[in-house]
PyMOL commands that place a pseudoatom at each C-alpha (Angstrom):
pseudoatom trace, name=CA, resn=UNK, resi=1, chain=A, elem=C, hetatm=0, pos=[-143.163, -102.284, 25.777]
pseudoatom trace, name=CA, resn=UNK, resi=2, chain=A, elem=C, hetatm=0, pos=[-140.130, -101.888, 28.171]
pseudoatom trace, name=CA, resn=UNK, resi=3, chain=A, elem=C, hetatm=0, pos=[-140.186, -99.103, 30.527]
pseudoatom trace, name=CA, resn=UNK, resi=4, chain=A, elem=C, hetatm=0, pos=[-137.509, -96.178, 30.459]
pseudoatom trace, name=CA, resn=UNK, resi=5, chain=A, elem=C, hetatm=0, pos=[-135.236, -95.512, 33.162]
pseudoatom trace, name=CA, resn=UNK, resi=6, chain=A, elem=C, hetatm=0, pos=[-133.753, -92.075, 33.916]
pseudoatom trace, name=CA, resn=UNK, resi=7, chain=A, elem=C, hetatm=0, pos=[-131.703, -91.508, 37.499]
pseudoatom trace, name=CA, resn=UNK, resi=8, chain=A, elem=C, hetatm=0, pos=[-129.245, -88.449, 37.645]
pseudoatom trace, name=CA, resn=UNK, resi=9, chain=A, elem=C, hetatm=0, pos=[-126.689, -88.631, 40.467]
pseudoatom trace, name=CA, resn=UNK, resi=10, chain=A, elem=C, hetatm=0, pos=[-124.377, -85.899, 41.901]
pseudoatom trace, name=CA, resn=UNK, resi=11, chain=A, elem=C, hetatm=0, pos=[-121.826, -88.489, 42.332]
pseudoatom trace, name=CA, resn=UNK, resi=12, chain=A, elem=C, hetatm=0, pos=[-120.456, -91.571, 40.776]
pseudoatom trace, name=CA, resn=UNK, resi=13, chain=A, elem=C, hetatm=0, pos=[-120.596, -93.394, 44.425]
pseudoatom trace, name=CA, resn=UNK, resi=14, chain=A, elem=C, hetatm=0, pos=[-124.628, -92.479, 44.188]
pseudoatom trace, name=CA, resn=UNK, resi=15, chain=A, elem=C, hetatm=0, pos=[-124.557, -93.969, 40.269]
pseudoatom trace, name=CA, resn=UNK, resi=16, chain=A, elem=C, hetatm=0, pos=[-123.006, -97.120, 41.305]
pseudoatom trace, name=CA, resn=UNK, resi=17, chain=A, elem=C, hetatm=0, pos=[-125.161, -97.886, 44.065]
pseudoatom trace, name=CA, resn=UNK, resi=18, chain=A, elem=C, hetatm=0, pos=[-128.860, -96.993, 42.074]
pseudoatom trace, name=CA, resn=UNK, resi=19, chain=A, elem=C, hetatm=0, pos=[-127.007, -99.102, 39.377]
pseudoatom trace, name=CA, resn=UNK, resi=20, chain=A, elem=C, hetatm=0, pos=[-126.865, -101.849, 41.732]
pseudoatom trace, name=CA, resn=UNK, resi=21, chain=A, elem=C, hetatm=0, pos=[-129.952, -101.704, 43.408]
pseudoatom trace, name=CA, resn=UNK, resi=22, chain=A, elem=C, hetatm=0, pos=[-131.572, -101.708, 39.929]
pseudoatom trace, name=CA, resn=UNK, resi=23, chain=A, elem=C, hetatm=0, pos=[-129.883, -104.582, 38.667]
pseudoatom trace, name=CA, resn=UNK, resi=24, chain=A, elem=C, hetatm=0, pos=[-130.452, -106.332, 41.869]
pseudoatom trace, name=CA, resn=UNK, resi=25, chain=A, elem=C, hetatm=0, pos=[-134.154, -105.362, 40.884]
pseudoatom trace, name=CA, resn=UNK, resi=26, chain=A, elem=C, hetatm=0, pos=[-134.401, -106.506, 37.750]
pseudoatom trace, name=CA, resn=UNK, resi=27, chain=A, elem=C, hetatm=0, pos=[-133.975, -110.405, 38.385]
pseudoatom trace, name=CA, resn=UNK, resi=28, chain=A, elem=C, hetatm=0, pos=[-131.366, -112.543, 36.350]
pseudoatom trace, name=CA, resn=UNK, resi=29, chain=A, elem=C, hetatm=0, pos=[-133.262, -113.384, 33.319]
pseudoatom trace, name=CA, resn=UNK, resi=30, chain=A, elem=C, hetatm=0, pos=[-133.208, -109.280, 32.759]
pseudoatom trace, name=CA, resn=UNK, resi=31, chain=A, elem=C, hetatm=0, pos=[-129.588, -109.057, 33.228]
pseudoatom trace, name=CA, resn=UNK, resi=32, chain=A, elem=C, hetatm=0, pos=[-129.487, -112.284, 31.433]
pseudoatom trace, name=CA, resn=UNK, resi=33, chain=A, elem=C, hetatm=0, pos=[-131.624, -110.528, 28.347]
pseudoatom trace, name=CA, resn=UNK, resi=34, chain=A, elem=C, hetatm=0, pos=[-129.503, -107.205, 28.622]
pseudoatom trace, name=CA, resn=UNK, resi=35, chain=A, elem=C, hetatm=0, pos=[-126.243, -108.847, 28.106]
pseudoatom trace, name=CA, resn=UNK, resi=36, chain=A, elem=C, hetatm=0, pos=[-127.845, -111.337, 25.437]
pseudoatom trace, name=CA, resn=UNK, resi=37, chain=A, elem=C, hetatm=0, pos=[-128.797, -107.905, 23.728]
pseudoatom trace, name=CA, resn=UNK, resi=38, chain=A, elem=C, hetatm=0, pos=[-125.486, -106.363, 24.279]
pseudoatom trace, name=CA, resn=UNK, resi=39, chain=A, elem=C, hetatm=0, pos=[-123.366, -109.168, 22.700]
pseudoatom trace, name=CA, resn=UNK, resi=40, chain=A, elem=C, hetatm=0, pos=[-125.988, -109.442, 19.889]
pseudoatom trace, name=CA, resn=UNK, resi=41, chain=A, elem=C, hetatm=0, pos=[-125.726, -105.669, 18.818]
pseudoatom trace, name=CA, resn=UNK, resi=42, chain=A, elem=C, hetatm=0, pos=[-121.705, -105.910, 19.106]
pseudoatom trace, name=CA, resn=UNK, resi=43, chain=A, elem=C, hetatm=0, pos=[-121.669, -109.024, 16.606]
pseudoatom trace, name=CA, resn=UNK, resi=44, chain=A, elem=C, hetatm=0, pos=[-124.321, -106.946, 14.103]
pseudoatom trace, name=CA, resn=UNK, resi=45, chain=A, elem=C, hetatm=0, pos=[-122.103, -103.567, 14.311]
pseudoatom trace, name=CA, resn=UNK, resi=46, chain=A, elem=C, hetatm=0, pos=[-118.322, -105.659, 13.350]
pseudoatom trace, name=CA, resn=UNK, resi=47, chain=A, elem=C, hetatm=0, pos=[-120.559, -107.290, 10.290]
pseudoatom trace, name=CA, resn=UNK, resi=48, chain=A, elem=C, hetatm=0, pos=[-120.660, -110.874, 11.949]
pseudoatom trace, name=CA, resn=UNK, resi=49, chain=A, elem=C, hetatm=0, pos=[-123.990, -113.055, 11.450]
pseudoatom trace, name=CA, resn=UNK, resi=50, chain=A, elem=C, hetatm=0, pos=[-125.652, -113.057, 15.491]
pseudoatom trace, name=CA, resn=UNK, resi=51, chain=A, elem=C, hetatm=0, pos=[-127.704, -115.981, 14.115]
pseudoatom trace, name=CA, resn=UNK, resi=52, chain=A, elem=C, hetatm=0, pos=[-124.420, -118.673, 14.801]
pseudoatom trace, name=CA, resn=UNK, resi=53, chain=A, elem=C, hetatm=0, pos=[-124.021, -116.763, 18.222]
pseudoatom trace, name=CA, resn=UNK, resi=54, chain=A, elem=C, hetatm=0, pos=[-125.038, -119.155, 21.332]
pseudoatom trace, name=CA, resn=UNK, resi=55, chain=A, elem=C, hetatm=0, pos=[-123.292, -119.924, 25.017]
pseudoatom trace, name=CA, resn=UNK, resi=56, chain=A, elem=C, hetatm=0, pos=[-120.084, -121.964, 24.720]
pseudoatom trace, name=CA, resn=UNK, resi=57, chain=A, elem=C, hetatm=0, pos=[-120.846, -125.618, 25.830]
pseudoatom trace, name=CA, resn=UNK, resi=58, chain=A, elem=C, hetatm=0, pos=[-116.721, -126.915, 26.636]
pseudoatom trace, name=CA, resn=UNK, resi=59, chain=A, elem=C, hetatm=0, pos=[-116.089, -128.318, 29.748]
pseudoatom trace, name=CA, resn=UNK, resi=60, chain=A, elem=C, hetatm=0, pos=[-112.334, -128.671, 30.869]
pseudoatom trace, name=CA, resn=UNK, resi=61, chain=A, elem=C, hetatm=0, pos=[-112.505, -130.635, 33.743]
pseudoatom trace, name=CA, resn=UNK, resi=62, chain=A, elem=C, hetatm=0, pos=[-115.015, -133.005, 35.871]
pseudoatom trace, name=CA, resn=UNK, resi=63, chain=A, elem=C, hetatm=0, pos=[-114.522, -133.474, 39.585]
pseudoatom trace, name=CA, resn=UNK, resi=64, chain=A, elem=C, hetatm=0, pos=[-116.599, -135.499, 41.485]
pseudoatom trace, name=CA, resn=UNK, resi=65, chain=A, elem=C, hetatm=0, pos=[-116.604, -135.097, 45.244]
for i in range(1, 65): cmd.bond("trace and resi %d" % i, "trace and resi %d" % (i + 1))
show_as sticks, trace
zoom trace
């Protein structure tokens, strides 16, 4: 079970900087997870099957050094 977050700020300087010092925090598979989770509840709310959802795989261009 996740844990629940709650932080009130008096300003939105103070809200950007806990927000970034709790992302920062969290590591990049959570960020990784929360944006996997955001996309996921977008696709399920406009009707679209999140099943066929996964990263695009194109590459445009190669460059080796």
């Amino acid at each position: 079970m996740s844990k629940t977050w709650i932080h009130k700020s008096k300003s939105f300087k103070e809200a950007d900087a806990f927000d970034r010092w709790f992302w920062r925090r969290a590591g990049a598979a959570a960020r990784f997870e929360a944006a996997w989770a955001m996309v996921s509840t977008f696709l399920k709310m406009r009707g679209k099957p999140v099943a066929e959802l996964r990263l695009r795989r194109s590459v445009q261009r190669l460059k080796r050094a």
